[in-house]
N, C-alpha and C positions, 0 to 999 in steps of 0.2 A: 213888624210882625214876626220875624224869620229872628228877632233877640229875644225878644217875647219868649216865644217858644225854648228856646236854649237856655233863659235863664230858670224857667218853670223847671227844665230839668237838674239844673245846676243846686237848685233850693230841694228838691226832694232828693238828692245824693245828699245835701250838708245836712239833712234831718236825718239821714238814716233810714226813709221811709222805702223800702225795695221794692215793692208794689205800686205807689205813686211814681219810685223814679221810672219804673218799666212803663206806667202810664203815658207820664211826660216823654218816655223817649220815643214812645211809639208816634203820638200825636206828633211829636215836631222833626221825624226822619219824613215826609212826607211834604212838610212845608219845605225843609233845606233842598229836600232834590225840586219844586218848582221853582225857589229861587234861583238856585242852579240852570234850569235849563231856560229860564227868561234871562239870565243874562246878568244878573242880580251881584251874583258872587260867578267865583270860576269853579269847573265842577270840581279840580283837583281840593279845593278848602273846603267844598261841601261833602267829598268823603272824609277828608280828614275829622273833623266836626262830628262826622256821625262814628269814624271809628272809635276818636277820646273820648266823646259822652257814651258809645255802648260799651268801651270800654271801661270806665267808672262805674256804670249800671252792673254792669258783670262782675265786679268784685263785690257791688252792695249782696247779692245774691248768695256765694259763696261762704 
């Protein structure tokens, strides 16, 4: 589920779409920090993760 969500974002950065990516990135910063805190991944790659995709989002914007 926690690729799922990352790659949704991944596809609306390589469209260009800055409103679906902002979509996508909102919905799946919310799955990465529960995977996070069950234990899933370590929390340090679950910020990492949300800094590069909202860093991506943030240039789509710009």
């Amino acid at each position: 589920m926690l690729r799922t969500y990352i790659k949704n974002v991944l596809k609306a950065i390589e469209s260009g779409d800055a409103d679906a990516a902002r979509n996508a990135y909102t919905a799946a910063v919310p799955v990465i920090d529960k995977s996070a805190g069950k234990g899933l991944i370590h929390k340090n790659k679950a910020a990492r993760q949300k800094s590069r995709l909202g860093q991506h989002v943030q240039a789509l914007q710009s």
